[in-house]
N, C-alpha and C positions, 0 to 999 in steps of 0.2 A: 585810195583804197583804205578801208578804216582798220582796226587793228585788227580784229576780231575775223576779218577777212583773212588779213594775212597770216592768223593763228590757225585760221583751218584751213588755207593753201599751203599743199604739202611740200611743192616744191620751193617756198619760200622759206617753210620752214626747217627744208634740209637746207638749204644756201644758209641761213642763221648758222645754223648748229653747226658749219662746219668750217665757219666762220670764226665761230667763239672756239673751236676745239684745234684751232692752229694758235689764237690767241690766250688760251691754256697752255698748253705743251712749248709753245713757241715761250710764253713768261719764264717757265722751267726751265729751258734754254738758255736763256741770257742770264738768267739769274746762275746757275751753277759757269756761265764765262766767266759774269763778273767777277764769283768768287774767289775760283779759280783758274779754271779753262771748263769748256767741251769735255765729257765721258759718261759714262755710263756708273749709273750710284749703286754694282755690283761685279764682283769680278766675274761671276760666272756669266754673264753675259759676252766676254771676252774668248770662252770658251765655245758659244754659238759661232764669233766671228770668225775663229780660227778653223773650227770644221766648214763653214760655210766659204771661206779663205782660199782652203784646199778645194773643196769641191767644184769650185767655178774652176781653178788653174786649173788641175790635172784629173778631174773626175773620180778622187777617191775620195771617200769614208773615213778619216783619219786625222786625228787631234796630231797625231807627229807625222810628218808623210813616210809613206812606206808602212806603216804598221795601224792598220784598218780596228777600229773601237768602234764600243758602242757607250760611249760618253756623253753622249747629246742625249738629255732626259726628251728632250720635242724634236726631232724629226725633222716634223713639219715645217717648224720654225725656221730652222735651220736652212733647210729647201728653198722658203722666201727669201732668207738673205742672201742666199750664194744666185739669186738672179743677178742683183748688184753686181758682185764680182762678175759675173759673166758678161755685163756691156758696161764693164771698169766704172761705176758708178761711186764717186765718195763713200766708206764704208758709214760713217756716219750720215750724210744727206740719204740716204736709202732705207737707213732703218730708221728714223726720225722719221723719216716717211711714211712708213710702213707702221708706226707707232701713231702718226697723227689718225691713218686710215682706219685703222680698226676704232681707234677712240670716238673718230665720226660716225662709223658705221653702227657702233654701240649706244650711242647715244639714238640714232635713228630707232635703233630695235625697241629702245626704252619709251622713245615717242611712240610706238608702232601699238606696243604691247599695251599702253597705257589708253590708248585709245582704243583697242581691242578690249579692255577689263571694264571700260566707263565710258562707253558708246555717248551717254549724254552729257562727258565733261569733254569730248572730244580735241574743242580748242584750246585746252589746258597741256596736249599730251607731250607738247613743246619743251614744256617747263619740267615735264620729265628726261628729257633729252638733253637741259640744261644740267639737272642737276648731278647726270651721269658725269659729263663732261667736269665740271667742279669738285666733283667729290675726290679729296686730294691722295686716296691711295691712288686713284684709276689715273690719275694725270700724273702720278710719279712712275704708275707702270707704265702708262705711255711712252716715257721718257726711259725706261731703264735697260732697253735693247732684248728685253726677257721675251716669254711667250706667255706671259701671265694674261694680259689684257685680251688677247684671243681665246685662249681658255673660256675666260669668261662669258666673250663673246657670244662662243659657242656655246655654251651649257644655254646661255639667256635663249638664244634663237631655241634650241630643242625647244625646253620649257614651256615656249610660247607656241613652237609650231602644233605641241601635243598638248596644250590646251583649244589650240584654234581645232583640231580634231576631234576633240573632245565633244567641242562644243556643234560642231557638225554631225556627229553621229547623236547627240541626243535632238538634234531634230532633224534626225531618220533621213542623213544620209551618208550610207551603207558602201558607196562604190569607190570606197577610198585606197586600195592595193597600192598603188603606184606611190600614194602621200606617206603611206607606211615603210615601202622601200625607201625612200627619199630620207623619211626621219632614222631610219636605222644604216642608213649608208653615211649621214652627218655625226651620230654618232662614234661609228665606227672611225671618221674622220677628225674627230676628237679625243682619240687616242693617240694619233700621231703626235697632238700637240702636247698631250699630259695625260700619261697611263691611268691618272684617276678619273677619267672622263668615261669610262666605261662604268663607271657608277649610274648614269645618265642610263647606261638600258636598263637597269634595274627599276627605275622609276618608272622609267615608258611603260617595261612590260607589265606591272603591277596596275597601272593607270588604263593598258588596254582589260587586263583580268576584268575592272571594277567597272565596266562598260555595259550600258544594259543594251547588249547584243547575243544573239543564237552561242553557243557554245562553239560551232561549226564556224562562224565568221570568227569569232577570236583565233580558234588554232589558224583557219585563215592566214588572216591578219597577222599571228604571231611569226608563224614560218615567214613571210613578206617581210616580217620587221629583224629576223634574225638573219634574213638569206642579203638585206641592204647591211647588215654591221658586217657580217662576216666578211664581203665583198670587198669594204676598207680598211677592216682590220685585222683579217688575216694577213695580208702582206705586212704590215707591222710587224706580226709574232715573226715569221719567215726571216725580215730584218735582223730582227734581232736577235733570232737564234744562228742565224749565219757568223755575224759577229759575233758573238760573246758567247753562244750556248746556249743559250737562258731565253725565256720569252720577253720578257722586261729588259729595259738599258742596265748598265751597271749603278747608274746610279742610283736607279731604286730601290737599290740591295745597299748603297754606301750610305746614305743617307738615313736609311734607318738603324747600321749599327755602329754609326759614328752616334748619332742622338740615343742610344738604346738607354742609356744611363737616366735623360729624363720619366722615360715612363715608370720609372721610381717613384718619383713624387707623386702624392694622391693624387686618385681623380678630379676632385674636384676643384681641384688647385689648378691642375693641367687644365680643366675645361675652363677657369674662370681665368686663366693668364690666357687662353687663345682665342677665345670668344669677343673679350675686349679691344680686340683690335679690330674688326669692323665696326664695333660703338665708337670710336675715337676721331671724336666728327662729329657729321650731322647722322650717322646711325642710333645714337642715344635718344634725337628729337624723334627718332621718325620710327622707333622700335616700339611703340604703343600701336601706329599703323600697322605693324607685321603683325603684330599679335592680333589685332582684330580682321585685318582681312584674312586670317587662318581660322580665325571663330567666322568669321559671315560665310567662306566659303564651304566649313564643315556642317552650319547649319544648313546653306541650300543646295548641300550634297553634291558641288561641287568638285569632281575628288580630285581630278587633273591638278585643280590649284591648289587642295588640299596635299597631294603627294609634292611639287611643286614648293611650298614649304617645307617637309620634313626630309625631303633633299637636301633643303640648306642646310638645317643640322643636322642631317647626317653626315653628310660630308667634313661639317666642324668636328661632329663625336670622331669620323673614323680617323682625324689625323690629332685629333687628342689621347686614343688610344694607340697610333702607329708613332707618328710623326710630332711630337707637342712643341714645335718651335716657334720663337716671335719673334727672332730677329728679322732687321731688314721692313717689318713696320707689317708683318705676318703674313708676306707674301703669297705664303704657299695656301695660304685662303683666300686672298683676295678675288679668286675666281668666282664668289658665289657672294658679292659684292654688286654686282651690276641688278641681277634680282632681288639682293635683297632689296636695293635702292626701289625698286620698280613695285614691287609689293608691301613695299613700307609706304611709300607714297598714294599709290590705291588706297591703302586701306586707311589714311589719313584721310584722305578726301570725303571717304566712307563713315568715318567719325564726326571730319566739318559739317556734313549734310545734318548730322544728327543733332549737332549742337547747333544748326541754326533753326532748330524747330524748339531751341529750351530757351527760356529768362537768359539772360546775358549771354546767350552763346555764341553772338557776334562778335564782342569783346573779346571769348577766349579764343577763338578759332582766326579773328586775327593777329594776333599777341600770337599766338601757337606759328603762324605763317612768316613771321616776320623772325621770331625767333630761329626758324628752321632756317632760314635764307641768312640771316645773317652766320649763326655758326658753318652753314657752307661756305659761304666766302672765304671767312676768318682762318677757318681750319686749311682751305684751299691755299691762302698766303702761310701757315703753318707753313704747310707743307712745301711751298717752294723753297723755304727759308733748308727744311729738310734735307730734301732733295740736292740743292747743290752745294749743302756737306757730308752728303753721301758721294756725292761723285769728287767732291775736292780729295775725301780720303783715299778714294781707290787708285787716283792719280796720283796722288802724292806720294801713294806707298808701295801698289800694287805696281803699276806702269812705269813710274819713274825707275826703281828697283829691277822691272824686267828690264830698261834700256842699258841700266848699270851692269847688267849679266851680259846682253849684249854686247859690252865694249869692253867686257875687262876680263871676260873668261876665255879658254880655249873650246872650238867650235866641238871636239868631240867630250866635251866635259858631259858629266852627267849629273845633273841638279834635280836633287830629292826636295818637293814643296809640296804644302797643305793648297794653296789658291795654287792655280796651276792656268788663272785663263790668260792674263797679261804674259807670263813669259810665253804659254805655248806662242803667241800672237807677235811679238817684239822680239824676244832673245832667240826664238830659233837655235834649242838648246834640245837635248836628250830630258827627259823627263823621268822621274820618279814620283808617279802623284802618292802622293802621302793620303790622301782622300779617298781612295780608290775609285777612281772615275773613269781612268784611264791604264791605272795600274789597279785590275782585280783582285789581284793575287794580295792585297792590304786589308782587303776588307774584312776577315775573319779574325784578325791582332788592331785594327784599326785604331784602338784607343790605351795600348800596350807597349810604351814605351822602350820597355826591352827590348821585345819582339823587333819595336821596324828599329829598331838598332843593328840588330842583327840582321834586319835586311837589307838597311844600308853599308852595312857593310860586306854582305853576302854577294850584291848588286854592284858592289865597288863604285860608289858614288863619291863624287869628287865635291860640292857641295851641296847644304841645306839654306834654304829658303824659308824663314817663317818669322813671324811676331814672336817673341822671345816665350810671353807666356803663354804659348797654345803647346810648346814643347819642352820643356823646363829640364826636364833629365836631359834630352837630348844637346839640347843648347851648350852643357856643361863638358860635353865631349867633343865642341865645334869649338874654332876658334874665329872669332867676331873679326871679319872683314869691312863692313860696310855695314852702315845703319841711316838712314835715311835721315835726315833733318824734317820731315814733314809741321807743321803744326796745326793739321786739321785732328791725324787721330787722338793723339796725348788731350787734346781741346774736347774731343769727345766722351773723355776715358780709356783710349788706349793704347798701344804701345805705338814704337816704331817700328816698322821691319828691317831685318838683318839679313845679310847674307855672312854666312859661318862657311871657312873651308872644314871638309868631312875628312879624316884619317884613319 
């Protein structure tokens, strides 16, 4: 079978892709053993394993048992892990797992899409599906126990499925009700993983407005598209108003006024530090292609992929004005990371065609090819190197420190901490989350050091938990028990964690 065959046999070319996407995740793996051990390159992912912990054991809702939160920004995610625990599976071999699954299954969608946008480069679409898989944020979030890479997943799948619709009703056919349910009940299903995933009906619905159908099939259409989101994500709100009051988790009230102090900084500071973190890579080679497959699709009124585009940034504009953080390599973007890939890469191809109709355009187009591939690679080994000093610090300071809580504290102590996933998970301790994630009642003093002074001591907290300098007044009224020998963070820039007794 010649190559060309096997580039357009599908099933050969999901065996490839999911081949190289254990051989991805699986390198991230061994390489954060060698450096250190096994973990996850963030603590709040420890925060997933511990709701997920309780929910297989005893069927509750609750980062402490006995006292029911709404702490788990995704749900959803959550849900898949606590299968694990329910047929006692390695917490790690499960969600590793489940981290290889989604990255294979995204990489398929990238093939899927790409062969759906460039019908006649079809046996190429592979090499979209490679490039997902390599691209080193998506293979660090495969690895980092989070719900990031599903996220993404999901916005991609919408995207594509409400272009494939798109592209069905301009050539007049009309009897799509059921495809409209479907896309609004996947939506809807994209909230449970990330409340920002309901940005997604905002595009749908603007993409069905700009539709040249009856007036009468839109409202149709639309009621069908709002009666599948409400379906999955009315139980959401219900969640989590049960828990906490609120329609949203608590964390998406803590995390914007623990940051609220960044959206100080100009705008365009904030847009050009958050932006850059999807260019850091192979997004820099391949942001010429986003830019022109948004000019080819506005010229042939394509609006599905034109709205499809201005998704992407919007989603970057709204957490540049809500949310403007980069730590962690800009995680909380990386969801709109799999599309850009996918229409950066179309619309390159859509460029290559162009220059090989010019004087030397062979020459540039593949110099342009080679260059792309290589900074994937490169940036992809980056990233490993990344990756398993992000997981060496979180063990070394995070986890080790909750074992030392574990073994040297009394069982009814109450320990006030900012990271709060490795002890909820190990120390099996009362908690004070200083973050408010778990403890709402912080979130309105969150960055007021007086304040949680006084409410640790209102709280009669027996110790604090933190990096010296995230609490500096506070630190100076604890006295320093334990501090961690690590030499990943100090190697990083910063500190070691302490554990301080509270008085």
């Amino acid at each position: 079978m010649n190559l060309r065959r096997i580039l357009n046999n599908r099933y050969y070319s999901a065996g490839i892709l999911g081949f190289c996407a254990v051989i991805a995740l699986g390198s991230y793996l061994l390489a954060s053993d060698w450096v250190f051990r096994i973990g996850f390159p963030l603590d709040d992912a420890w925060i997933h394993q511990t709701y997920a912990r309780n929910l297989g054991a005893n069927g509750s809702w609750a980062f402490i048992p006995g006292q029911p939160s709404a702490g788990s920004t995704a749900p959803g995610w959550t849900l898949l892990l606590a299968i694990g625990y329910l047929v006692n599976l390695n917490s790690f071999v499960w969600t590793f797992f489940l981290g290889w699954v989604v990255l294979w299954l995204l990489s398929l969608a990238a093939a899927y899409g790409f062969r759906m946008l460039l019908p006649h480069h079809a046996e190429y679409g592979i090499f979209a599906g490679l490039s997902v898989i390599f691209e080193w944020h998506l293979t660090w979030a495969a690895g980092s126990g989070m719900e990031t890479l599903l996220s993404g997943l999901i916005a991609l799948a919408v995207l594509l499925w409400m272009i494939r619709l798109s592209n069905r009703i301009a050539h007049g056919i009309n009897h799509l009700g059921w495809q409209w349910l479907g896309l609004g009940g996947l939506i809807g299903l994209s909230v449970w993983v990330r409340p920002d995933g309901i940005t997604l009906l905002g595009v749908v619905g603007l993409t069905l407005i700009m539709t040249d159908v009856s007036l009468v099939s839109k409202l149709r259409s639309g009621l069908i598209l709002g009666a599948g989101f409400l379906l999955a994500a009315f139980p959401y709100l219900l969640f989590n108003l049960a828990l906490a009051g609120e329609i949203f988790p608590n964390t998406f009230y803590a995390k914007q006024a623990e940051y609220a102090i960044l959206r100080n900084f100009p705008l365009w500071e904030r847009f050009f530090n958050l932006i850059r973190q999807p260019l850091t890579g192979v997004g820099i080679v391949i942001l010429p292609g986003f830019l022109w497959f948004g000019i080819e699709s506005g010229r042939k009124r394509k609006w599905a992929q034109v709205l499809s585009i201005l998704w992407i940034l919007g989603y970057l504009f709204l957490y540049v004005i809500r949310l403007p953080v980069t730590y962690q390599h800009g995680r909380y973007i990386m969801p709109v990371i799999p599309a850009f890939c996918l229409f950066g890469l179309v619309g390159m191809v859509l460029l290559v065609d162009l220059l090989d109709e010019q004087n030397f355009g062979r020459i540039i187009k593949n110099a342009w090819i080679m260059i792309a591939a290589v900074i994937l690679l490169a940036f992809w080994i980056l990233g490993l190197r990344a990756y398993a000093k992000d997981v060496a610090v979180i063990e070394s300071e995070m986890v080790d420190t909750a074992h030392w809580v574990k073994k040297n504290t009394d069982e009814e102590s109450l320990v006030a901490a900012h990271d709060i996933g490795a002890l909820g998970y190990y120390a099996d301790r009362n908690l004070l989350d200083l973050a408010g994630l778990v403890s709402p009642e912080v979130i309105p003093f969150i960055r007021d050091e007086a304040a949680l002074r006084k409410h640790l001591n209102k709280e009669r907290a027996n110790y604090l938990v933190t990096f010296p300098g995230w609490y500096p007044d506070l630190v100076q009224s604890a006295g320093l028990i334990f501090q961690t020998n690590g030499e990943f963070s100090p190697m990083m820039g910063g500190e070691n964690m302490g554990v301080y007794v509270w008085e």
